[in-house]
N, C-alpha and C positions, 0 to 999 in steps of 0.2 A: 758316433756318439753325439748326441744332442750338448746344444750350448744352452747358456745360461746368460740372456739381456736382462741389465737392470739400469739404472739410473746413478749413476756415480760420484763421490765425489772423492779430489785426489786426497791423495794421504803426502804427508812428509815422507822421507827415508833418506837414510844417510850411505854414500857410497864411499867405500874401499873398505880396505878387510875390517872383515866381522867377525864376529866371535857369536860360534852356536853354544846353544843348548847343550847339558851336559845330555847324549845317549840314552834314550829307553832302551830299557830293558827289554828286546822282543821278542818273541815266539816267530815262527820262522810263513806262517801259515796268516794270509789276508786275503784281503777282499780291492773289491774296483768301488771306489765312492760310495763309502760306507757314511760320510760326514750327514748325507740325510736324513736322517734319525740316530743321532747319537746314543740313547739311551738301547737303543734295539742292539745297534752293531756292538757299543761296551757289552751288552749281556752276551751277546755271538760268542766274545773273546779274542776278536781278532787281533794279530801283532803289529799288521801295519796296511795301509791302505795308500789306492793312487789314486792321484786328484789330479784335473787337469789344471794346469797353469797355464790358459789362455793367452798368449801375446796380446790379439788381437781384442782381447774387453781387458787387458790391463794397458794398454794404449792404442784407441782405437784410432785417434785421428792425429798421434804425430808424437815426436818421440820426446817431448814436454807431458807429455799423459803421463798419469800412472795413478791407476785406477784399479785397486784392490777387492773389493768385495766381492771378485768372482770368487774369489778363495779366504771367503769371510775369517778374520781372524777368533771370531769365536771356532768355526771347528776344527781349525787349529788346537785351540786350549782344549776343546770338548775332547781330540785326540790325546793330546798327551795327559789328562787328568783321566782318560781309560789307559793309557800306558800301550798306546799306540804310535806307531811311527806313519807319520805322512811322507811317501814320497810324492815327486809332483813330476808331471811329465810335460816337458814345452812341445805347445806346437798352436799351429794357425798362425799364418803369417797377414800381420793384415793392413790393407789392400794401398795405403801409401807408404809401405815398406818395400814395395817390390813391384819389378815393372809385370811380374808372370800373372797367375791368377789367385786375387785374393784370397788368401787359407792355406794354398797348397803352395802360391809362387816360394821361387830363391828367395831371400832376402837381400836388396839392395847391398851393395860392396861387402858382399860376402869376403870376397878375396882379398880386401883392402888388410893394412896391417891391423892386428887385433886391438890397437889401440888407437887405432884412428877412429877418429866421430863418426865420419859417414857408415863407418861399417855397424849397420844397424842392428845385427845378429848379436855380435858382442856387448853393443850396449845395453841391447835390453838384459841377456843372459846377466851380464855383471851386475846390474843394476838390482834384477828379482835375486841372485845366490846372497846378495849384500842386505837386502830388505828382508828376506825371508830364513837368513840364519839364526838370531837371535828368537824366530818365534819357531825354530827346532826342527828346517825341512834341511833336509843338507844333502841326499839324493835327488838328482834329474835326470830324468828318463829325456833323450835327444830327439823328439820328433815320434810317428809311431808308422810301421807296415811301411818304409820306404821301400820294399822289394814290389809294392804292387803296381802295374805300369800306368800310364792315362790310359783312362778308356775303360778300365775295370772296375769293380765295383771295389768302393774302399780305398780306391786314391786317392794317398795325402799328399802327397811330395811332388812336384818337380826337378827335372835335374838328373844328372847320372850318378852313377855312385859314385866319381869322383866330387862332388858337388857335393853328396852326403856325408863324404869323410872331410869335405873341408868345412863344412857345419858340424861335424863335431870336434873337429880340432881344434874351433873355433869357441866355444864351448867350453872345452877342458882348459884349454890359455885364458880365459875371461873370467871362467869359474872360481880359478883356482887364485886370483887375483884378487877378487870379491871377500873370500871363503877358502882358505889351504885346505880345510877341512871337508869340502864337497865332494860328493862321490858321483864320477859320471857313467852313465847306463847307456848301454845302445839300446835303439829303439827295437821294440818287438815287431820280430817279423812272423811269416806267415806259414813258413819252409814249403807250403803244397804247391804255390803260386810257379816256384820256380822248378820243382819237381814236374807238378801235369804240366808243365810247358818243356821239358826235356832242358830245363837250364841250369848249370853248376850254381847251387845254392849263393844268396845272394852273399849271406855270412861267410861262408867261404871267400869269395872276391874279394869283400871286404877288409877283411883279416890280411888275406895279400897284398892288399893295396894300402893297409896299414903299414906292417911289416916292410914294407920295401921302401917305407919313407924313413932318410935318415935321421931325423930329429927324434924321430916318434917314441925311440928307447926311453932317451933322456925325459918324457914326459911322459912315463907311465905307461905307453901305447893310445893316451888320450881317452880311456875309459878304462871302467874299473866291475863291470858286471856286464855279460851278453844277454839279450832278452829272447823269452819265447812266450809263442803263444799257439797255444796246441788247444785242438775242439775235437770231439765226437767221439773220435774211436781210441779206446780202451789198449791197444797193444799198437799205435805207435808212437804212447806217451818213452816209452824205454829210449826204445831205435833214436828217437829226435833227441831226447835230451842227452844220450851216451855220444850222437854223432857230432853235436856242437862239445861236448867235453874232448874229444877226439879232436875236434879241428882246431881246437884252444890250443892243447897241447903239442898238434903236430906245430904251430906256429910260433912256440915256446913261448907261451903266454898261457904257464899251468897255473900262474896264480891270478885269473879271472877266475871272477866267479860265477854262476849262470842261478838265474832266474826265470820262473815262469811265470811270467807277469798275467797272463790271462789263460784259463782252462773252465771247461764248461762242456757241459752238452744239453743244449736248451729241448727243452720238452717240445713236444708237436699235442699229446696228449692227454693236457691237463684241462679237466673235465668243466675247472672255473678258468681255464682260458684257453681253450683248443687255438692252435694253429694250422693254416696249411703250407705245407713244404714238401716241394717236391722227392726232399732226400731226408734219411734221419730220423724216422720214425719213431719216436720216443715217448715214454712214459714217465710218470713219475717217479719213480724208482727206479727206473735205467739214469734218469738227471743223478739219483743220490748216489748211487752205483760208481759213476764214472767219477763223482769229482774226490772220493776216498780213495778206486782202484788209482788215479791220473797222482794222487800225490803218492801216495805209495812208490810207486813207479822210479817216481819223477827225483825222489830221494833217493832209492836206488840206484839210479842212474848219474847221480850228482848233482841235482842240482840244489841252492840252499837254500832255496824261500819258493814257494808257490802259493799262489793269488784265484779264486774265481772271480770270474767276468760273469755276472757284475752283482749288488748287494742289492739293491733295489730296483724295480723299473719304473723308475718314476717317468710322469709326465707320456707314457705309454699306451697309446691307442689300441682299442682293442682289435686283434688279430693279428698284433704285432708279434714279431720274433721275441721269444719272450725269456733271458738269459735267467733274472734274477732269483734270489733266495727269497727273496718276498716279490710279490707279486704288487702290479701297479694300485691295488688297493691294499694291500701294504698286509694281506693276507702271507702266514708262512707257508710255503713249499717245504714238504722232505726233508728237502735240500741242506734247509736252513738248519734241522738237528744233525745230521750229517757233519753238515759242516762245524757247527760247536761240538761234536764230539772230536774231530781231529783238532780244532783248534784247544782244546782242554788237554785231550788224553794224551796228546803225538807233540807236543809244543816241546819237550826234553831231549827228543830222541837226537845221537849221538852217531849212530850207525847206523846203515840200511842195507839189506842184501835179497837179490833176487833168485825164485827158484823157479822152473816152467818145463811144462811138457806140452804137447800138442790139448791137452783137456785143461789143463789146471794153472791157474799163478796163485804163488805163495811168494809174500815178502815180512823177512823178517823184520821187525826195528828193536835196536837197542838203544834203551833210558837211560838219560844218567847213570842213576842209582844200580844200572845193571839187570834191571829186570825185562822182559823180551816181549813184545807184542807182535804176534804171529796175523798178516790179514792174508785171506782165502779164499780165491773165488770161480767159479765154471767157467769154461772160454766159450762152449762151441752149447748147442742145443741141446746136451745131454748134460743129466745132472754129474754130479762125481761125487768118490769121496776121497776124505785125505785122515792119517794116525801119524798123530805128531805122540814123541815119547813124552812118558810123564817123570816128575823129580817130585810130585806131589800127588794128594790125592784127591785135591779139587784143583777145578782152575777156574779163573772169572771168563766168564764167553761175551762175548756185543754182538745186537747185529747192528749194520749199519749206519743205522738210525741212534745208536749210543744205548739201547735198553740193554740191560746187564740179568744174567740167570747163571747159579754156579752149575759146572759141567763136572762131572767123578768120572776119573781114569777108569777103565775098566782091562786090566787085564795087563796092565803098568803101561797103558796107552789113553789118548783121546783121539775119538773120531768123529771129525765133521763131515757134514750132509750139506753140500753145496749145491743150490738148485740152478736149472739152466739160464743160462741167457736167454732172451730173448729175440730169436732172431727172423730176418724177414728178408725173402729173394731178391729184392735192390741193395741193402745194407747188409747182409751177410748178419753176420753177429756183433753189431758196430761197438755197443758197449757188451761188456761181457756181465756174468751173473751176479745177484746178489753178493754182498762183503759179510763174511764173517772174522770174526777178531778173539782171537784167545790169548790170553794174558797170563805170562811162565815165568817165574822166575830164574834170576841170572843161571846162565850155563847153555850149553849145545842141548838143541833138541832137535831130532831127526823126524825129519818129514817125509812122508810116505805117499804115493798115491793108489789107493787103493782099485787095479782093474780087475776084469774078469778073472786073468792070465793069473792072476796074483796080484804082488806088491812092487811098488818100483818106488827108491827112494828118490827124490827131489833136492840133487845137491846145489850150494846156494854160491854163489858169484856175487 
């Protein structure tokens, strides 16, 4: 992620406990650094957006700084007057805080008691939960991608994991001092880093090396949400987010909650801004594709909030990897109605359940109010179809993009027409097919997928 130099001057703040904001009210679906155009991202709809909280430009040259405007208090207010939640994520460690390498090193007396002054970690963590609760940020995400080693592309962190759990330990005692009311996040990892390296997920160890420390009950387990961050491919948004809900629970720690702090599948070919990438081959409706099929999913499978990476690509060179819903000249992507469509239609949903065959995924969601939004889509190169029953004789259909056309049962059934993926002999079927969405009212409805052979129903888990 790009940083943000500007010219500074300090602010006041008062330290030890703070009293936040009273809670917005939010929808469960954001964005990454939505604060650049405020007026674009309120119309979006988002619930809550990340922003980085810089160490390193909130005290660049000594622990007397403190220097706010990286996280200007106007989009602070610009958030919460859209009825959006900022959370902020710390990291950058910078470069007279630690003897390692500016950005990424330890932080100097990491291990010192959490109230001791030299332990520079604590001070600053207490000092931003204490300055930044009364203007309504009270989640901190701990650092980001510690599972990726030196040397790879994407190292933030120094240190072993035992170093990462004593920065967050560190963290959660400091926070919660500042702020009773702070919620601490583990940083988002990678889960593929440790996988193509044949290595027991870092989240895993983690969690062990949490668990096995005896204090750690008594403090909650020292965070309170696991993070993920999942790209590209369309079916193993399920597998990752069920497998961290699994290693929650096997470590009896069912009442975490998980997040997917960053999901995306950045385009290679968009025609106002082609990229080259060796892997991934993407269009612009495979981008809109994945990040509807990815939450869907990702609900299903438990998690409570998912975010795309990222809202704008500001300050982006051309031929750059190019993530955002708006483009660097602030043009919208697909993406971008996509994404205001879940973030309007999906912001109630209550219940999620998944149904799958080798051709087809179907995920139901249930509203508040009871009523069921059915999304649908092709896995493999072949179109399909799918006969959900009917309790009515219209139903409202979407595609993806949010355009709405009413659909008539025919026959005391609906049947959708789900076109193929698109797929190609490096990436397989990486995203799967366009999203369709029919909208039922409350009650069971049996879904079908309709093959040559006949019918096969799609029971839902």
């Amino acid at each position: 992620m790009r940083r943000l130099w500007v010219l500074l001057l300090p602010l006041c703040f008062w330290v030890g406990p703070a009293r936040a904001q009273e809670p917005l009210s939010t929808n469960p679906f954001g964005v990454v650094e939505g604060f650049w155009l405020p007026d674009t991202v309120c119309e979006l709809g988002a619930g809550w957006e990340r922003i980085i909280f810089d160490w390193s430009q909130h005290q660049p040259d000594g622990r007397d700084d403190w220097y706010t405007m990286n996280v200007d208090d106007r989009w602070l207010q610009a958030a919460r007057d859209c009825n959006r939640e900022v959370v902020a994520i710390f990291k950058h460690t910078p470069a007279w805080a630690t003897d390692g390498t500016p950005g990424a090193g330890l932080p100097r007396g990491l291990y010192l008691d959490v109230d001791d002054e030299n332990n520079l970690w604590a001070q600053f963590v207490r000092k931003s939960v204490a300055y930044y609760a009364p203007r309504g940020v009270t989640r901190f995400i701990i650092w980001n991608e510690p599972d990726i080693e030196p040397g790879t592309y994407g190292f933030e962190l120094e240190g072993t994991l035992d170093d990462y759990y004593q920065m967050l330990k560190v963290a959660w005692l400091a926070a919660k001092e500042a702020n009773p009311d702070a919620q601490i996040h583990l940083a988002g990892t990678t889960y593929w880093h440790d996988v193509n390296a044949g290595k027991r997920l870092y989240l895993d160890r983690l969690l062990e090396r949490i668990t096995s420390d005896p204090t750690a009950a008594a403090h909650g387990y020292y965070f309170d949400v696991a993070s993920l961050h999942i790209y590209f491919r369309t079916e193993t948004v399920y597998d990752i987010v069920r497998q961290t809900r699994d290693l929650l629970d096997r470590y009896g720690l069912t009442d975490k909650r998980i997040w997917v702090n960053e999901m995306n599948a950045a385009p290679t070919d968009d025609p106002l801004w082609p990229v080259v990438r060796p892997q991934y081959q993407l269009d612009l409706e495979q981008q809109a594709a994945f990040i509807v099929q990815a939450t869907a999913l990702a609900l299903a499978a438990g998690a409570e909030r998912v975010a795309v990476y990222k809202f704008y690509d500001w300050n982006l060179q051309p031929g750059g990897e190019s993530f955002g819903l708006l483009r660097a000249d602030q043009s919208r992507r697909p993406a971008f109605d996509s994404w205001a469509m879940v973030t309007h239609r999906l912001s109630d949903v209550t219940g999620a359940e998944w149904a799958s065959s080798k051709t087809v995924d179907v995920v139901r969601l249930t509203h508040a109010d009871g009523h069921i939004t059915l999304l649908a889509w092709a896995k493999t190169d072949a179109a399909a179809q799918v006969r959900i029953s009917a309790a009515a004789d219209t139903a409202l259909l979407l595609d993806q993009y949010g355009k709405e056309q009413d659909v008539a049962a025919v026959d005391g059934a609906y049947r959708l027409e789900l076109s193929a993926a698109r797929c190609t002999r490096r990436d397989g079927c990486a995203v799967s097919g366009a999203v369709q969405l029919l909208v039922l009212p409350a009650g069971e409805s049996r879904v079908e997928e309709l093959q040559s052979s006949g019918s096969v129903e799609l029971p839902f888990e």
